[in-house]
C-alpha positions in Angstrom: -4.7 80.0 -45.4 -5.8 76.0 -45.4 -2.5 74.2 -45.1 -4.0 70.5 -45.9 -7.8 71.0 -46.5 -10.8 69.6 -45.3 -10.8 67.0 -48.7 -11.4 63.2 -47.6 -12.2 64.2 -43.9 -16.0 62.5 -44.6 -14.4 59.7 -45.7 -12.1 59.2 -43.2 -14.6 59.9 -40.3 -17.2 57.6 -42.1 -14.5 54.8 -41.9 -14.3 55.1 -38.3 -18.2 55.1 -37.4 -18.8 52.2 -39.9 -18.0 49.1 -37.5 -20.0 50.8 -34.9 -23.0 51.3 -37.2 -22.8 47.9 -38.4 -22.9 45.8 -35.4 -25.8 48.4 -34.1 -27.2 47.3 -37.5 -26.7 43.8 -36.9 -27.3 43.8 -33.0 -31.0 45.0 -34.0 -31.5 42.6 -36.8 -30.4 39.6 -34.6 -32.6 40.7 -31.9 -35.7 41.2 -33.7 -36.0 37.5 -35.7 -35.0 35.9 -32.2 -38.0 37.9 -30.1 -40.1 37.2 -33.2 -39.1 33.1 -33.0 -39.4 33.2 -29.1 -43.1 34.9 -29.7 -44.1 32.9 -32.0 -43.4 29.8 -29.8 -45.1 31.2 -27.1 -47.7 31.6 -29.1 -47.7 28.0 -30.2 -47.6 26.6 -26.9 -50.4 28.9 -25.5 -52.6 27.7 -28.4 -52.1 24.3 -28.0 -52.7 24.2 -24.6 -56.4 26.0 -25.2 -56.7 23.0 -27.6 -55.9 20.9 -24.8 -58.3 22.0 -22.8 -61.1 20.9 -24.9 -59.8 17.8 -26.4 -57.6 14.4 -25.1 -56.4 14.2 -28.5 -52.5 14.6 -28.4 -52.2 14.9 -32.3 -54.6 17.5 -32.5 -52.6 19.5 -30.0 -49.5 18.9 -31.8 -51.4 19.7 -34.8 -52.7 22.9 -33.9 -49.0 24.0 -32.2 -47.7 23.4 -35.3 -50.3 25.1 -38.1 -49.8 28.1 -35.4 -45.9 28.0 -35.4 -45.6 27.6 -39.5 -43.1 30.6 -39.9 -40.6 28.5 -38.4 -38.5 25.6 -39.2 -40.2 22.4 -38.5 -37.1 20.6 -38.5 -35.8 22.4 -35.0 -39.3 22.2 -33.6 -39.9 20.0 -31.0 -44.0 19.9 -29.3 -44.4 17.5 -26.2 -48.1 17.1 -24.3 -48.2 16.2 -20.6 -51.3 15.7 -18.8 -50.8 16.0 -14.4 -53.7 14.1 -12.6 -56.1 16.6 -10.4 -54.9 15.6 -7.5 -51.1 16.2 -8.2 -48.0 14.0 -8.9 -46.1 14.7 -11.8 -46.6 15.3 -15.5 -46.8 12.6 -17.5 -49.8 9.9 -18.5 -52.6 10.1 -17.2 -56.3 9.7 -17.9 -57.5 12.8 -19.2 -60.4 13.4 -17.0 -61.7 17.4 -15.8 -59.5 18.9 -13.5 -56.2 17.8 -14.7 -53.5 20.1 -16.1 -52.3 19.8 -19.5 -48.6 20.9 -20.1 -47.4 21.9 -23.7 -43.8 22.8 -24.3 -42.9 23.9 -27.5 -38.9 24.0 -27.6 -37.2 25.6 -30.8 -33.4 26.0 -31.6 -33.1 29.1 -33.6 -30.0 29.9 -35.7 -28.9 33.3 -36.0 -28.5 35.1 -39.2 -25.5 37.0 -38.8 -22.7 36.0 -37.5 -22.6 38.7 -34.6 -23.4 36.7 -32.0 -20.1 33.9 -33.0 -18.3 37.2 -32.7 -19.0 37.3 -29.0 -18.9 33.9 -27.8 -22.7 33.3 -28.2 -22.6 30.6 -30.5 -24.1 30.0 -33.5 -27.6 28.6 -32.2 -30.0 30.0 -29.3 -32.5 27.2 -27.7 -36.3 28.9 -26.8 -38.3 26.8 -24.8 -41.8 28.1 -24.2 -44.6 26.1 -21.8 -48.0 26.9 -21.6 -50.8 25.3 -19.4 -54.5 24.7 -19.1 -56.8 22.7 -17.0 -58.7 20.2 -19.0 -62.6 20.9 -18.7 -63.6 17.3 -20.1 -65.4 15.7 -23.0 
């Protein structure tokens, strides 16, 4: 004897594991284009500090950290190129001789794609910041 039937019970239990399914669907979206951004960055910066290494020339580093970082938005992209003297002191000018370290930092502000991360008080944007150095080995 079937006193209401099983009719609609799919339906009904779909509804409730729906939400859940979504923001896993979501979560793993969101995740996956920021690792990619954060790679790619990391990328950038370790390629333009190998250019660095061989070369003074502060737009070809930029150059190169950009034509490796394309996939992104050049917009939110910021390169900077420090050069630290061999015997220490800080970052900053200096006069590019062998020994010294060259610093690139490649800093990108990625905006997520679905609004899941709003949802939980993440905001709407996620800074990466990526740094990546080499010792200059001269002209």
């Amino acid at each position: 004897m079937r006193l209401g039937g099983e009719r609609g019970a799919v339906a009904v239990e779909f509804a409730l594991i729906f939400p859940v399914l979504l923001l896993l669907v979501l979560g793993i979206l969101e995740f996956g284009l920021g690792y990619h951004a954060w790679d790619v960055t990391q990328n950038a910066a370790r390629e333009g500090a190998r250019m660095g290494a061989v070369t003074p020339d502060v737009g070809a580093i930029r150059a190169r950290v950009l034509g490796t970082s394309d996939v992104l938005d050049e917009d939110k992209l910021s390169v900077t190129v420090q050069c630290q003297p061999v015997g220490g002191g800080s970052f900053g000018g200096c006069a590019w001789t062998e020994g010294d370290i060259v610093r690139v930092t490649v800093v990108y502000t990625y905006d997520y794609i679905t609004p899941l991360p709003g949802w939980v008080a993440l905001g709407d944007t996620m800074v990466l910041r990526s740094v990546a150095e080499a010792r200059f080995e001269g002209l």
